[in-house]
C-alpha positions as a Markdown table, in Angstrom:
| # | Residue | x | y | z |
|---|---|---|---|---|
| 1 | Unk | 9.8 | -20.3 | -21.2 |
| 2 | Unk | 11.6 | -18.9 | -24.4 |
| 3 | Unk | 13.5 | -16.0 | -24.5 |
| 4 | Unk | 11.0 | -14.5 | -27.0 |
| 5 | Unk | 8.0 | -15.3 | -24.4 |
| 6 | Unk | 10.2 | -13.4 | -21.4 |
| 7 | Unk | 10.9 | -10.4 | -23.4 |
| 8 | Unk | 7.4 | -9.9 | -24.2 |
| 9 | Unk | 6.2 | -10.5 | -20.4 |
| 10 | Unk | 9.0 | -7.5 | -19.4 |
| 11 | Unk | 7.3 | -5.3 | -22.3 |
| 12 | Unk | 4.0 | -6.1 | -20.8 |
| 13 | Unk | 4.8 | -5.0 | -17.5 |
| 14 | Unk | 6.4 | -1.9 | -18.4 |
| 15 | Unk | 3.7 | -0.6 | -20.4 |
| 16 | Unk | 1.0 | -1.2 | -17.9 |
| 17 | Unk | 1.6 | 2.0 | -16.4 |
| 18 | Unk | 1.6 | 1.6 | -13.0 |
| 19 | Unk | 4.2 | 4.0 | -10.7 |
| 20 | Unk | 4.4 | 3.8 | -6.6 |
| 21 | Unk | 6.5 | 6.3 | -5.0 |
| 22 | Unk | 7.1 | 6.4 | -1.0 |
| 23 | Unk | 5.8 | 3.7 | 1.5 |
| 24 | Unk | 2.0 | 2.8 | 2.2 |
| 25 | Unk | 1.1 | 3.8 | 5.9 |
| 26 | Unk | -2.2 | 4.5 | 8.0 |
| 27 | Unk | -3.8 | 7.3 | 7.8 |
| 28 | Unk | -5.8 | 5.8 | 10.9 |
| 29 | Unk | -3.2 | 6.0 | 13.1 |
| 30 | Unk | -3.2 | 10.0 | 12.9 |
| 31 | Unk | -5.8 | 9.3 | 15.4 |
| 32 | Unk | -3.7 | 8.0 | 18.1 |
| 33 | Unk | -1.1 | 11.7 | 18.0 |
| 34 | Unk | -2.1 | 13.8 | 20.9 |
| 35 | Unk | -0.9 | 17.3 | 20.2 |
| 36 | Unk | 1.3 | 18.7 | 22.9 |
| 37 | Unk | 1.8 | 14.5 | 24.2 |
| 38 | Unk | 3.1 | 12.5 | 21.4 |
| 39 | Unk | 6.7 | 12.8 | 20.7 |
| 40 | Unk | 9.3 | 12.1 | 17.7 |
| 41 | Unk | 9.9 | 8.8 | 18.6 |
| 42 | Unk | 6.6 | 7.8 | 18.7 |
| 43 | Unk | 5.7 | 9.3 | 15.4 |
| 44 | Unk | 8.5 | 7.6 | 14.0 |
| 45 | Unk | 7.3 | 4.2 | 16.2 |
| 46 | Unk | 3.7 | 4.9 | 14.9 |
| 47 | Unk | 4.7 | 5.2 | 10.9 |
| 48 | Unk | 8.8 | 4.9 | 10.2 |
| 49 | Unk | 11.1 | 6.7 | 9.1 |
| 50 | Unk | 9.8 | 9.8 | 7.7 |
| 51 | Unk | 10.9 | 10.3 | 3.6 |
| 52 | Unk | 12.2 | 13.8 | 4.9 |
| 53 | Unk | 12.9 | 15.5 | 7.7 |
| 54 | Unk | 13.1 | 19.3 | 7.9 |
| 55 | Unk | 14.6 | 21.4 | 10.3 |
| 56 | Unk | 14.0 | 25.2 | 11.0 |
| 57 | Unk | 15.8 | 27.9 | 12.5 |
| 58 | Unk | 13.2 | 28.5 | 15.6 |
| 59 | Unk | 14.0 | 24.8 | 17.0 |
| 60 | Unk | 11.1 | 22.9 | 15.2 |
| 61 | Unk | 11.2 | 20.0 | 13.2 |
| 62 | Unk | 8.7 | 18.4 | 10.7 |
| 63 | Unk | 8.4 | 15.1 | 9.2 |
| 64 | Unk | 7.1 | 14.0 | 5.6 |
| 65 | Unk | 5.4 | 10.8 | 5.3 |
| 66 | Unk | 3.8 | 10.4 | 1.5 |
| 67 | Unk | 2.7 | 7.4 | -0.9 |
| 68 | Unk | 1.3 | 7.7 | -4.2 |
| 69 | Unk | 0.4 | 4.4 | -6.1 |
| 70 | Unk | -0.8 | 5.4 | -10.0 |
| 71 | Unk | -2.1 | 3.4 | -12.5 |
| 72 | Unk | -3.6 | 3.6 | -15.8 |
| 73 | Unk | -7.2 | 3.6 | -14.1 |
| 74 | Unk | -6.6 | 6.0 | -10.9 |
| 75 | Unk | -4.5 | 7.3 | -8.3 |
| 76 | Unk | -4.1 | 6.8 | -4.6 |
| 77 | Unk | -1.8 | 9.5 | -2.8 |
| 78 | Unk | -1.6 | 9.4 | 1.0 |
| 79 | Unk | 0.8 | 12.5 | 2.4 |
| 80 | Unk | 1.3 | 13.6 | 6.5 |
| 81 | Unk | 3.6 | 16.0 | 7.8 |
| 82 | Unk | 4.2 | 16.0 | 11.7 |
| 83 | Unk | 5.4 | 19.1 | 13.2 |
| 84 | Unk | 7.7 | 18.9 | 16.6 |
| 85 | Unk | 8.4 | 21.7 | 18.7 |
| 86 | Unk | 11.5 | 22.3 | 20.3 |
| 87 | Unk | 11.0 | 19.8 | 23.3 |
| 88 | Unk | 10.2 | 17.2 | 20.9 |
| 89 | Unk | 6.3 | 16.9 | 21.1 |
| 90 | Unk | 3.6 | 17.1 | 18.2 |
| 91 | Unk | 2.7 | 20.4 | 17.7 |
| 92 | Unk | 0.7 | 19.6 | 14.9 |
| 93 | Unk | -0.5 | 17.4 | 11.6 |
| 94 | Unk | -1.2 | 17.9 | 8.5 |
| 95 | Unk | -2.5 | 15.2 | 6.3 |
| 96 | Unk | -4.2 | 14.8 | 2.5 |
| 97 | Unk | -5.6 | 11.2 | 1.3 |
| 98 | Unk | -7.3 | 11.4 | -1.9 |
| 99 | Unk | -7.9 | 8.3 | -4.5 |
| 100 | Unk | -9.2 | 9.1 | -7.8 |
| 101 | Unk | -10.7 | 7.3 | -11.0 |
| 102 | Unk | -10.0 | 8.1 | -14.1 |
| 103 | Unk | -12.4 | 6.5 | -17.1 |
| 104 | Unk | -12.4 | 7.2 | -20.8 |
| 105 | Unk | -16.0 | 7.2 | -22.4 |
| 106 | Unk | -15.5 | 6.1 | -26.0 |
């Protein structure tokens, strides 16, 4: 393949706008958190390491899970945070999924 021929295979890709951010996980596996049961570890067991962890001044702790996936047609976002009490078990979950379409009538 000639150098010309990579070049335009490289401009190709960069102008297909497409952007991921985060890690895909399952949004299914909420499911298996019992609140008051689960703990940390199992969170972090059930989906990785969380992109963030937060830490408050009362002894609670929450972790960010999110994944966004855009392209020129749509966009997929998947975000859960986890919140642990101070002995270390789910206190609660808050997720968002949404996947959206986007098409131009001409």
């Amino acid at each position: 393949m000639s150098l010309r021929n990579k070049l335009v295979m490289v401009l190709m890709l960069l102008l297909s706008g497409c952007a991921t951010y985060g890690r895909e996980f399952d949004m299914a596996a909420v499911d298996k958190i019992v609140i008051g049961q689960t703990t940390k570890a199992e969170v972090i067991a059930l989906f990785g390491s969380p992109i963030g962890i937060s830490k408050t001044g009362d002894g609670h702790t929450y972790l960010a899970y999110s994944y966004s996936h855009a392209t020129m047609g749509g966009a997929e976002v998947q975000t859960l945070s986890v919140a642990i009490d101070r002995d270390g078990k789910v206190e609660n979950t808050f997720t968002n999924s949404t996947n959206s379409t986007i098409s131009i009538k001409q």
